[in-house]
C-alpha positions as a LaTeX table, in Angstrom:
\begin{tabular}{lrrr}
\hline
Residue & $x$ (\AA) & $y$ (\AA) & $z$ (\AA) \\
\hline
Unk1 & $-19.08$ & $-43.78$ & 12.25 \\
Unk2 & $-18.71$ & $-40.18$ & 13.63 \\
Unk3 & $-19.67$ & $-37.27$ & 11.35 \\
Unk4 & $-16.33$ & $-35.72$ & 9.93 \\
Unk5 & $-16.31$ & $-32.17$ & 9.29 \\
Unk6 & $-13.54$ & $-31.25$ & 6.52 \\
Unk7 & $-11.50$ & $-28.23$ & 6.05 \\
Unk8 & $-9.45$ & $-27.71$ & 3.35 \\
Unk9 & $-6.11$ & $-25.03$ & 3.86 \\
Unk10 & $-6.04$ & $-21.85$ & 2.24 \\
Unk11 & $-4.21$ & $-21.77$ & $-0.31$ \\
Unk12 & $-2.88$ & $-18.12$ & 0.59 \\
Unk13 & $-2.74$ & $-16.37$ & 3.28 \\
Unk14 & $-2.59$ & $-12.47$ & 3.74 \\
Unk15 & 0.19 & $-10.45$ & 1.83 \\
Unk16 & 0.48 & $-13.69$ & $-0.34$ \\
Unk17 & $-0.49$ & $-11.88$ & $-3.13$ \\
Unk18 & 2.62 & $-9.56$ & $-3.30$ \\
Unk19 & 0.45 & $-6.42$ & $-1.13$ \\
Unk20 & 0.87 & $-5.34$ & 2.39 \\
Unk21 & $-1.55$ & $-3.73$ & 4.53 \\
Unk22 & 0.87 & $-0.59$ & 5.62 \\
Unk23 & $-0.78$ & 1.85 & 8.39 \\
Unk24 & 0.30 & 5.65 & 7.79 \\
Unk25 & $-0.40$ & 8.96 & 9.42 \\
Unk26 & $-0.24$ & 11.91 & 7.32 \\
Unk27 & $-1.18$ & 15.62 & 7.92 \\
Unk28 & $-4.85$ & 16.75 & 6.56 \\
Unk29 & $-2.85$ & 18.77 & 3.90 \\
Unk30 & $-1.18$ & 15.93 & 2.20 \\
Unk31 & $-4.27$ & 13.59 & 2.08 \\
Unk32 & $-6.24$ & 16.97 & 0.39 \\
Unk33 & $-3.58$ & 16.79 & $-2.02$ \\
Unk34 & $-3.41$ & 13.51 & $-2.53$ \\
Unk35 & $-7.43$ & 13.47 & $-2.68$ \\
Unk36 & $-7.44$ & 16.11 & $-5.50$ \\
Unk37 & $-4.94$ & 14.25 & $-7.68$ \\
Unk38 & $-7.18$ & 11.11 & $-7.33$ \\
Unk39 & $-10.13$ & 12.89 & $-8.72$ \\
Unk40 & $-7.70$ & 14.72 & $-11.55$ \\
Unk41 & $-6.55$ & 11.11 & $-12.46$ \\
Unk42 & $-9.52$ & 8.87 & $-11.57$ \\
Unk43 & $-7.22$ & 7.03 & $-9.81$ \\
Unk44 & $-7.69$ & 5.52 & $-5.86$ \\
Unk45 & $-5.93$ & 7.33 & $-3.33$ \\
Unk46 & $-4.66$ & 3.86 & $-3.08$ \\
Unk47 & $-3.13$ & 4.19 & $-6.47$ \\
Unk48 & $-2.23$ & 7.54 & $-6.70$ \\
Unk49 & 0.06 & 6.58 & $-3.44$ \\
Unk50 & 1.54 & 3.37 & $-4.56$ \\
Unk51 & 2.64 & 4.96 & $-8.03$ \\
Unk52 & 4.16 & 8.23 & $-5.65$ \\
Unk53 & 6.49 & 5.83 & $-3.85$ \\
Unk54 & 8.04 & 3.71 & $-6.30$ \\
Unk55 & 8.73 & 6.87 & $-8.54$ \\
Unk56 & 10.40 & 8.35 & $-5.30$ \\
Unk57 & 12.12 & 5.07 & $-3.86$ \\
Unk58 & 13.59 & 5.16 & $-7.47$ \\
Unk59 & 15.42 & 8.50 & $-7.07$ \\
Unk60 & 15.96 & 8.85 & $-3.27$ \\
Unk61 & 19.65 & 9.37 & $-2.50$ \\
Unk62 & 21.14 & 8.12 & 0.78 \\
Unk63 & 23.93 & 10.91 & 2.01 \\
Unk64 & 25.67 & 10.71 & 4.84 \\
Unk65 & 25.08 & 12.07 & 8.32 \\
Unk66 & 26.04 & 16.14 & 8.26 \\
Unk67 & 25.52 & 16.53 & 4.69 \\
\hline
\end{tabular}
């Protein structure tokens, strides 16, 4: 009998658990910023970030073009 090697599947692959990996460039400024509330919070820059958007997707307004 030839020796078997077994592999079982993953049972998730990447961004599986609800998270993306997002790339971003921001000015030096804004990471500073975004540094210093991190420390003031003991929060990740991670964190601090993540919390940032979803309070602003929550009260962006979309207006029209020329407004």
């Amino acid at each position: 009998m030839k020796p078997e090697i077994r592999i079982s599947k993953k049972s998730a692959i990447k961004g599986e658990d609800g998270h993306k990996v997002v790339s971003v460039r921001m000015k030096d400024e804004t990471i500073a910023r975004l540094d210093k509330l991190s420390v003031q919070t003991n929060r990740s820059r991670n964190e601090i970030i993540n919390m940032l958007l979803e309070s602003a997707l929550d009260i962006v307004t979309v207006v029209p073009e020329g407004e």
